[in-house]
C-alpha positions, 0 to 999 in steps of 0.5 A: 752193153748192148741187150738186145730183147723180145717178148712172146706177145705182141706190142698193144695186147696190154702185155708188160716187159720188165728187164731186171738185173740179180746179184748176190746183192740183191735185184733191181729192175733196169728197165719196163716197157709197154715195147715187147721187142727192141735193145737197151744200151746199158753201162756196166761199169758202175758194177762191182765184179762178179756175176749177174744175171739179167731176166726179161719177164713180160706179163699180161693183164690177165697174170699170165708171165714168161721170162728168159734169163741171161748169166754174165760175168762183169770184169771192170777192174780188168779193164780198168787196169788196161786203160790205166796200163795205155795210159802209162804206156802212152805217158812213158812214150811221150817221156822218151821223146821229150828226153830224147829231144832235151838230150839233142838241145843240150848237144846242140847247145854244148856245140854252139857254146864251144864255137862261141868259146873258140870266137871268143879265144880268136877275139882275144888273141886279134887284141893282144896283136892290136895292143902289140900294133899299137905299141910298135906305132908309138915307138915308131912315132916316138923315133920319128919325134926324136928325128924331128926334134934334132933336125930343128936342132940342126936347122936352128944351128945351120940358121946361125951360121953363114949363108953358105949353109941356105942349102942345108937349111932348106934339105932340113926344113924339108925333113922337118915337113916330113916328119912332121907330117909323119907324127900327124898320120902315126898319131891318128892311126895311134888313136884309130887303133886305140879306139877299135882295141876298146870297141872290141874289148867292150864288145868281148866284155859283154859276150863273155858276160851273156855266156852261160854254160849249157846254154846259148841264149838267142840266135842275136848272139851269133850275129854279135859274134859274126860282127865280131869276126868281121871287125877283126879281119877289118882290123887286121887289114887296117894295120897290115895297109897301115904298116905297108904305107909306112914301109913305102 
């Protein structure tokens, strides 16, 4: 509160200016000064509510006095109740906007979860081909195992008999070269195989196990997923020339 006040002497006539605030409670002086005319700065916030009257009395040496009176009233509950009423308003605002941005996170999060549980679905299903690869190979290397072993056989038997057998004994040694040949490339893309089908099931295994629901952890997962993804079109493409060179 700002008092704005003025005496009816002059500064330096000896005069007294003595600001003093009443109550129901009582009276008390605020302020005396030798400066008959200026303002006060003044925090009413301390008062209780109620009425008040401020009095500004200048006297003189000489016991001659005037005074001027000023009634108010002090509300500080009032505006105590709107400052706590902006408090509360500002507080609720900033409550709506963090639920608002904890409610975009959760549906962002339930997105990426869903991708991550489609990849993983995809991840899997490209490992029960490979295993389904793998097994065809080692039926195709067993048949090819067999072949190999009855045409020894055979070139074992033709080497017993006459000379007139030399061609038959050089068409079987060349099917054996062949087939031995075969079996050596089935199994090394047997063991290939079996050695991406485990990689790509450690992998899953540890994606499974970092999966929470509700949330995802770091953007390293994606990563690991889009690694993922690129080891399974590789691994695909790996079987589909493999199977393809064999059919030549």
């Amino acid at each position: 509160m700002n008092i704005s006040y003025s005496g009816s002497w002059a500064s330096g006539s000896g005069a007294v200016g003595v600001l003093t605030l009443s109550s129901a409670s009582g009276s008390q002086v605020l302020m005396r000064t030798n400066e008959l005319t200026g303002t006060f700065d003044w925090n009413t916030s301390a008062l209780m509510d109620g009425f008040y009257t401020l009095t500004f009395t200048v006297e003189t040496p000489t016991g001659l006095s005037t005074s001027s009176s000023y009634l108010f009233y002090v509300d500080n509950e009032q505006a105590k109740l709107t400052s706590d009423l902006n408090n509360v308003e500002a507080q609720y605002a900033s409550a709506i906007q963090t639920i608002d941005m904890l409610k975009a996170a959760l549906q962002s999060s339930q997105q990426a979860n869903q991708k991550l549980s489609a990849l993983l679905s995809q991840a899997n299903s490209t490992v029960e081909q490979l295993r389904a690869s793998v097994a065809s190979l080692e039926s195709e290397y067993n048949q090819s195992v067999a072949s190999l072993k009855q045409a020894q056989v055979q070139l074992s038997a033709y080497q017993q008999e006459d000379s007139q057998y030399a061609s038959e004994v050089s068409l079987m040694q060349s099917q054996i070269a062949y087939y031995q040949n075969l079996t050596a490339k089935q199994e090394q893309q047997i063991m290939s195989l079996e050695g991406q089908v485990a990689q790509l099931q450690s992998e899953l295994s540890q994606y499974q196990q970092a999966q929470h629901p509700g949330y995802l952890t770091s953007v390293d997962g994606w990563v690991g997923v889009a690694a993922i993804s690129a080891s399974l079109v590789a691994l695909g493409l790996g079987i589909y020339f493999g199977v393809e060179r064999r059919k030549r």
